[in-house]
Structures are given as C-alpha cells and as structure tokens.
C-alpha positions in Angstrom: 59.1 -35.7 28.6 56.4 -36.9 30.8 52.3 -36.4 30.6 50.4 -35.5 33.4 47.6 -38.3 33.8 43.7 -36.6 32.7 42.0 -34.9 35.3 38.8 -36.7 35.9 35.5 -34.7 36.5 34.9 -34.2 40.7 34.1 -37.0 42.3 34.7 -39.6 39.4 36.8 -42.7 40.6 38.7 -43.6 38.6 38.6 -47.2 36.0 39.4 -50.3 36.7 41.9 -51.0 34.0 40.8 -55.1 34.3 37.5 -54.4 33.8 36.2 -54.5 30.2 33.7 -51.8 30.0 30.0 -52.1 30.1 27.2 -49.5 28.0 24.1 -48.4 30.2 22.1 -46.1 29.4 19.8 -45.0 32.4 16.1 -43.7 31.9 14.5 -42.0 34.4 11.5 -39.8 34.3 12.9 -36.5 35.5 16.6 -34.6 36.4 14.3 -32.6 39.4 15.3 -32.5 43.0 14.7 -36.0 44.6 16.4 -38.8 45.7 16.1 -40.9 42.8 16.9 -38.0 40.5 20.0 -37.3 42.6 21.8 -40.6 42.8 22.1 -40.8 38.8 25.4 -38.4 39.5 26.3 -40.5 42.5 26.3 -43.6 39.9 28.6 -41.6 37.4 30.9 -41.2 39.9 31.5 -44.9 40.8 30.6 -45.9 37.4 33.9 -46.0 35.8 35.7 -47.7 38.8 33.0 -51.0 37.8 33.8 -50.3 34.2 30.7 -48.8 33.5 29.9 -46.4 30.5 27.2 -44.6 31.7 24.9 -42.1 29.7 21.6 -40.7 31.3 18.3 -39.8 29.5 15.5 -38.0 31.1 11.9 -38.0 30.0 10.8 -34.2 30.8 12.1 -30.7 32.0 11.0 -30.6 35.6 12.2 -27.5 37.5 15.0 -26.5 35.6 15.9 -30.5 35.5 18.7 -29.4 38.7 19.7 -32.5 38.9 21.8 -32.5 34.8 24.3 -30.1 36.4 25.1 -32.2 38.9 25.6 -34.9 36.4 27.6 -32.6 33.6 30.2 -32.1 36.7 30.7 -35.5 36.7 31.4 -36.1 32.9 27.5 -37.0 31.9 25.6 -35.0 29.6 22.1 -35.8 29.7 19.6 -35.6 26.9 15.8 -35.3 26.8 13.6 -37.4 25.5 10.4 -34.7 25.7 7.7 -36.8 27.1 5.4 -34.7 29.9 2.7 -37.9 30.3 2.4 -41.8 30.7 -0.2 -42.0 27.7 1.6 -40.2 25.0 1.6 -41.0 21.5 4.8 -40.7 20.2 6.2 -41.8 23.7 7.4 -45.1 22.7 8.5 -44.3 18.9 10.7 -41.2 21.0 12.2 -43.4 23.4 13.3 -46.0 21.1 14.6 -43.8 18.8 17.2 -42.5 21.8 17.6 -45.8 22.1 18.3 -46.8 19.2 20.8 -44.0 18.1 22.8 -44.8 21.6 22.6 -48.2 21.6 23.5 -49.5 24.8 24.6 -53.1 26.3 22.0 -52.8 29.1 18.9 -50.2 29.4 18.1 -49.6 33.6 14.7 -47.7 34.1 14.0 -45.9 36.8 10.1 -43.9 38.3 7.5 -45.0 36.0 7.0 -43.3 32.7 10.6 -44.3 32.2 9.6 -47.8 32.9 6.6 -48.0 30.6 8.6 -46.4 27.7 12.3 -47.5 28.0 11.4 -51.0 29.1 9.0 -51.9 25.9 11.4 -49.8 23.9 14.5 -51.8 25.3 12.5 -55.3 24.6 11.7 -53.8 21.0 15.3 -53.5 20.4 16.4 -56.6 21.5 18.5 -54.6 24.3 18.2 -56.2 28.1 16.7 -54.1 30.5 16.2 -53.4 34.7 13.9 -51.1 36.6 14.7 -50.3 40.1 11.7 -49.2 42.6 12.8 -46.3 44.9 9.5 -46.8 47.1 8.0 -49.0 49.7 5.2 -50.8 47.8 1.5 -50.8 48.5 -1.6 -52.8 47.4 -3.6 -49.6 47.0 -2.9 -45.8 48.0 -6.8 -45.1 47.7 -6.4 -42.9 44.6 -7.7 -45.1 41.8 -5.8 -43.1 39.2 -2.2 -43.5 40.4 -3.4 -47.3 41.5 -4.2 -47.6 37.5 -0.9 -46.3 36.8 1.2 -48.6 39.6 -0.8 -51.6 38.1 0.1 -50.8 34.7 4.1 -49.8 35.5 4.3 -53.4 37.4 2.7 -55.3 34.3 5.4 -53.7 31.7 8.3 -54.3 34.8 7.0 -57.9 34.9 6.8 -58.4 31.0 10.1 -56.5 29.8 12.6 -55.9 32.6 15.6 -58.8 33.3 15.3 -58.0 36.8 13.0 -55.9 39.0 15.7 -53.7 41.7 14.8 -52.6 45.1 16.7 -50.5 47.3 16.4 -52.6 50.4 15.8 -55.2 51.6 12.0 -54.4 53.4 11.5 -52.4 49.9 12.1 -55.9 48.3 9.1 -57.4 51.0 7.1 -54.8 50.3 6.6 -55.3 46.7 6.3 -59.2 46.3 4.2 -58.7 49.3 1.7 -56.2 47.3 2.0 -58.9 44.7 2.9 -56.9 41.7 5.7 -59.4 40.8 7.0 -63.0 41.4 10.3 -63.6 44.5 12.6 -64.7 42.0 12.5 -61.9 39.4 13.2 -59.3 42.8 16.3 -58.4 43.6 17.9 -56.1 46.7 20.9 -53.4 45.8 22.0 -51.3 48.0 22.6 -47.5 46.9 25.8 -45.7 47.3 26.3 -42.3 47.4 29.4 -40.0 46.1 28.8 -36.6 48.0 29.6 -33.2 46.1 32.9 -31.9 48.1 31.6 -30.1 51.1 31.9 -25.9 50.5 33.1 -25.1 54.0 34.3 -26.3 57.3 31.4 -27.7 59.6 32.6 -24.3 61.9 32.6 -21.7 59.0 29.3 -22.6 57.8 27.8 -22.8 61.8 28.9 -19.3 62.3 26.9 -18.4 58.6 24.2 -20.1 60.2 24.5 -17.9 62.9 25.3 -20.6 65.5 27.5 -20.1 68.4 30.5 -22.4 68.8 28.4 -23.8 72.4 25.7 -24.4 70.4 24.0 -27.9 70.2 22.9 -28.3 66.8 20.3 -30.7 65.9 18.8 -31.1 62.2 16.2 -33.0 60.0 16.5 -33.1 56.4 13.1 -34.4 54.7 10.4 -32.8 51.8 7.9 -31.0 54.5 4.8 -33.3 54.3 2.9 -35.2 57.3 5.0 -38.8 57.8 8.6 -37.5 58.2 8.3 -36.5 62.4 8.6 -33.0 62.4 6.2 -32.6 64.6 7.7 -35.6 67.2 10.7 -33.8 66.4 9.5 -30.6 67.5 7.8 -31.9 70.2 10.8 -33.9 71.7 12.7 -30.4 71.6 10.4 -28.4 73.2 11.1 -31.2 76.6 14.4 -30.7 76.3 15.1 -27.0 75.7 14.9 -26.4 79.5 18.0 -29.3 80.3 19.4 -27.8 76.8 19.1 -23.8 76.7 21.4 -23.9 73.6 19.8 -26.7 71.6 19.2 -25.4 68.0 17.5 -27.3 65.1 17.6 -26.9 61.6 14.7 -27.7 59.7 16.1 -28.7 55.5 13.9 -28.9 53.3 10.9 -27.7 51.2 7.3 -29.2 50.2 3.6 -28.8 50.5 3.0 -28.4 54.2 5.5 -25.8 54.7 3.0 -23.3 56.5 2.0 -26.1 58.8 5.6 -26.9 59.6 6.1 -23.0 59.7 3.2 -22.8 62.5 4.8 -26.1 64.5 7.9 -24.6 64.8 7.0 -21.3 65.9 6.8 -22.4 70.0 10.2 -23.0 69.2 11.4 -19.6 68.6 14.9 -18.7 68.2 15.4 -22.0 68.5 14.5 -23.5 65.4 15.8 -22.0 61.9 13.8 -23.3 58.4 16.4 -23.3 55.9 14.8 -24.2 52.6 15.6 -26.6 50.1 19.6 -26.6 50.3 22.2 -27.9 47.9 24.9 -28.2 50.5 23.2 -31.1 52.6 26.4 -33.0 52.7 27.9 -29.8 54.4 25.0 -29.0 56.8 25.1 -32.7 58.0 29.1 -32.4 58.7 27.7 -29.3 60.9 25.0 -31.0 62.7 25.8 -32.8 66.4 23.1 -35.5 65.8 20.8 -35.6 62.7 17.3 -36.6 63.2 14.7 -39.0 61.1 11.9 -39.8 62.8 9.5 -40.5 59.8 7.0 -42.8 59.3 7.7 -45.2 56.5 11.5 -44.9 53.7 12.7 -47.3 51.4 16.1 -46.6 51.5 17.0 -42.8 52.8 19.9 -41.7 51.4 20.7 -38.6 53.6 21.1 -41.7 56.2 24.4 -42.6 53.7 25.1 -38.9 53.4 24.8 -39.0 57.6 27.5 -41.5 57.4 29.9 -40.2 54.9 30.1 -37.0 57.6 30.4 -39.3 60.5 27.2 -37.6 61.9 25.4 -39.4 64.5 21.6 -40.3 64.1 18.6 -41.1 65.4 16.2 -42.7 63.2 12.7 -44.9 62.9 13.3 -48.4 62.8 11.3 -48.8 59.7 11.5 -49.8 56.0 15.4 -50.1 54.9 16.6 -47.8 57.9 18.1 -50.6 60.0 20.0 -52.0 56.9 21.7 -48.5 57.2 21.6 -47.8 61.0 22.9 -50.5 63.6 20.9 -49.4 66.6 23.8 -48.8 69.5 26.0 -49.3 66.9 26.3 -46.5 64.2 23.2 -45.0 65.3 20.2 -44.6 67.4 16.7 -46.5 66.5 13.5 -45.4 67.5 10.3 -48.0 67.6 7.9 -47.7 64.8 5.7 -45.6 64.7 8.0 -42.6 66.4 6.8 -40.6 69.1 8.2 -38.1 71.5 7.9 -40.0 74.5 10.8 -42.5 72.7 12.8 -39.7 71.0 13.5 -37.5 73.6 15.1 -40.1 76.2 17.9 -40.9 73.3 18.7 -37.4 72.3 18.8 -36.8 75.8 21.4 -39.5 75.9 23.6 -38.1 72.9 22.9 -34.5 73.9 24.8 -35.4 77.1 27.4 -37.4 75.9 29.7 -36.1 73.2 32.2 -39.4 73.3 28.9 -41.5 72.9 28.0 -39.2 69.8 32.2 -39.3 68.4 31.7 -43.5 68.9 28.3 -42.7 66.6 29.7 -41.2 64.3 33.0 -42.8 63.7 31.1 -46.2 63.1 28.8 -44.5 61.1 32.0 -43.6 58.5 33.3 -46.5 59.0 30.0 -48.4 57.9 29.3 -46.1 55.2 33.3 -46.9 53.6 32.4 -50.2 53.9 29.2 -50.9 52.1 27.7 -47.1 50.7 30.1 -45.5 48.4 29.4 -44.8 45.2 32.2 -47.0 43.5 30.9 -50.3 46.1 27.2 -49.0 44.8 28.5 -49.4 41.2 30.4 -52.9 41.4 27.4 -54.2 43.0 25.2 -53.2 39.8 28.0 -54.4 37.6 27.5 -58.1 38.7 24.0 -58.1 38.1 24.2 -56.4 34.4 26.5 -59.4 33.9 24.2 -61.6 35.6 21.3 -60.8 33.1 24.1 -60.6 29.9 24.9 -63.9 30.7 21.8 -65.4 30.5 20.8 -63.3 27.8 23.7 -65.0 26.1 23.1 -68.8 27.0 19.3 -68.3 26.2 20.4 -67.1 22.9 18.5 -64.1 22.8 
C-alpha cells in the first residue's frame, strides 16, 4: 500500500530535506494592500525550500488586513498583536508577550511601529533580530512629525537589530547616505516574488477587458499619486495614438489623486480604461504587450519581478533599484531620470513596432527573473544571513 505525498498549500515549494529548519517570526505593522504587506506570502512560499519556519504577526487591522488570506493560502496564519500607534503603552509589554509565547530563533521587523516594538522586545528576550527598509531614505521629508518618527525607528534599528536590510542596492546608498546608520551594519537582499497562479489566459481575460485580439495593450500598475508618470505616460500616448489607432492602456491601481488621474486621462478616451485596485496583477501583466514605469523615485518595485515572471516587456525609470531589476536593451527598456515624454515615446515607439524585439524583452525578462527573483532564491538568500547573525550570536556568547 502506498501514501500519496501531502499536498502543500499553492505556491509553497517544497523543503529542503538537508536543511535543518530555522524559527522566524516576521513583524510587520499591517496585512493591508502594499508591497511590503504582500511579499510576507511570497516569503511563505519559498520559505520552506530554505528551511525556514515562518510565522507572521501583524500590529493592526488595516482594511480588512487583505493581505492574511493571501498568507492562510499559503499555510501561515497570522495573529494580531492590536497596536493602532507608535506611542502606545502596552505596545511593548504586547509584543513581547507574542513573542514570548512563540518564541522564535530569529525576529525580522519590517515598517516602523513593528520595528520600535518587536526590535526592543526581541533584544528583551535575548532573541536576534533584523529590520528591512522597503524605502529610498531621506534626510528630511519636510513634515517634522514623521521626520520625529524616521529618527526615532533608525535609533531602535541601530540599537536592537543584528542587521539593518535593504531592498537594493541604491536603497542601501540611500540610507547610510541620510546617515541614520553605520556601512557595515547595512546590508542589500534582493526580494523574490511567488505570484498567486494566474486566473485566466492573457486572451480570455483581454476579451473581459473588452480588448480586441489587434489591440496593443499597454499598462501601468502604481498607487495613483504625483511621482509614478501617469501623466508622461499619458502624455507619450496621446503622440502616438495617431501611428497606433489601436493602442489601449490600462491604468491599475487606486490612491489619493484618482480624480486628477481620472481628468488626465480623459483626452484619452476610449483609449484608456481605469481598472481599480486589482488582485489579479500577475494576470493583467501576462495580458499587457509592454508594461510601463515611468515614476520618479522606487526602492525595489516588485511589479517589475511580477513583469518578469510573465515575460512582459518594460519600460522603466532608470532610478533607485530599477536597473538592479531591468538590464536596459537587455530585459528591458530604461528611461533617463527624471522621465519625460519626449524620452518615453521614441522607445515605445520602438517596441510598439516590433513584436520580436518585445518576445526578445520578454523572454530575458523570464529568464532573469528564474535566475535571481523567485521566491525560493529570495528565501535562501535570507537564510544565509539569519545564520550569519546566529553565528555570531553564538561566538559572542550572547
């Protein structure tokens, strides 16, 4: 009689039988929709390849907290701590009780509150600790209360976290450079990404969309607020719809200035469609012919990864962590910084034109993204540096 083997949750790859496995516990100060908030289920789902045990706790409900089911599918129930603000009394004795009761081998902190709270509680409990920054860093935004708060998070990073993580590279520059820590306690790691299974083929959900097979479809997927280039986007288009009569764009997304971007793209017509905040962005992407970022400043973008994973072409700013994804000419299209029409129209022009220059794109886009930005490479590359800071811990005899 033989036993099937356990069916893992969606997307979970499976252990590494030589790898002894590893408790982290990561804290982060919301399960709303963001990119942050989202990888935590891409991490689950590489985790157990690097031997990883992962459990998740969130600080407060934000929006329904979207982000938990996404991490349930993947075999990780997360549990609330119940803190809404920074200053809170019982924050820290809450925290460390979680903490306490789940004891893990390593504590990884992630958006602020989380890295007040969980780091002094981690150091409290004699359990080693890591905060990743999701951000490009800055001296001072010009609001004196979140520069309190920044100054304050990088004090308790500095004092109770093993290692200080950054998404890139430039995100790495960025922060030294601000000068809220020291060179040698900074460290770069990639993300990786684990993309829910798309719903649809890329031609079942264009004709939902309403988009005819002859259709060039074009797309930008960003929170609607001034710095992400809709407006060079839009203004790019509106040179090219004469070459390009049955150029289409999809605007993804949701955010504060939707009424301005609602008024931008109106010239546009039936040309432009505003979809909303979607859950299917790894689907819409498959879908697009070219996917466009022309923003102003990103750490580490992952719809750039999620790009990728569809072998979707883009065309993006040459700013932040962007080239560490995109190899301009190479598996993508780079755009000087800051982006403007005049230099994103010639090169979607170009890949308008050519579909065996967007295919090229594309396929080296995949190939880059198997390389370097799955979930399961994202998850070994953590790995080494929990055992990194465990073996120090264990030679300093802490």
């Amino acid at each position: 009689m033989t036993c099937a083997e356990p069916t893992l949750p969606a997307g979970r790859v499976p252990p590494d039988p030589a790898m002894a496995d590893l408790r982290v516990h990561a804290l982060i100060d919301s399960l709303t929709w963001g990119g942050a908030e989202s990888l935590l289920a891409d991490l689950a789902s590489g985790a157990p390849a690097a031997g990883i045990e992962l459990t998740v706790g969130y600080m407060q409900e934000v929006d329904g907290s979207p982000n938990a089911a996404r991490l349930r599918a993947r075999g990780v129930e997360p549990e609330l701590v119940g803190i809404a603000r920074l200053v809170e009394p019982s924050a820290l004795r809450r925290t460390r009780a979680q903490l306490a009761r789940i004891r893990p081998d390593v504590v990884h902190t992630h958006l602020g509150v989380a890295d007040v709270h969980g780091g002094l509680a981690a150091r409290s409990l004699g359990i080693p600790s890591l905060s990743t920054i999701h951000l490009m860093a800055q001296r001072s935004s010009g609001d004196r209360r979140r520069d309190v708060k920044e100054r304050l998070t990088a004090a308790v990073r500095r004092r109770t976290a093993a290692r200080v993580i950054t998404v890139s590279e430039a995100a790495r520059r960025s922060y030294v450079d601000a000068g809220w820590d020291r060179p040698d306690h900074v460290v770069t790691v990639h993300n990786g990404i684990a993309p829910d299974p798309p719903a649809g083929a890329p031609a079942a959900l264009r004709a939902e969309l309403g988009l005819a097979p002859e259709d060039l479809v074009i797309g930008i997927v960003a929170v609607l607020r001034p710095g992400k280039g809709h407006d060079v986007l839009v203004e790019a288009v509106q040179r090219l719809l004469p070459r390009f009569p049955r150029l289409r764009v999809l605007v993804i997304g949701d955010g504060p200035a939707l009424p301005q971007i609602r008024e931008l793209v109106a010239p546009l017509g039936d040309a432009a469609r505003l979809l909303g905040h979607r859950s299917d962005v790894p689907a819409l992407l498959g879908a697009l012919d070219v996917l466009l970022h022309p923003t102003l400043q990103d750490a580490f973008p992952t719809v750039l990864l999620e790009a990728g994973e569809a072998g979707t072409p883009v065309i993006a700013t040459a700013v932040g962590g962007i080239p560490e994804i995109v190899e301009d000419g190479v598996s993508g299209l780079l755009l000087p910084s800051p982006p403007s029409a005049d230099a994103l129209a010639p090169l979607l022009e170009r890949l308008l034109a050519d579909g065996d220059e967007r295919a090229r794109l594309g396929a080296a886009a995949r190939a880059r993204f198997d390389a370097h930005f799955t979930a399961a490479a994202w998850a070994s590359r953590l790995r080494e540096l929990y055992d990194e800071v465990l073996a120090e811990r264990s030679l300093s005899g802490r």
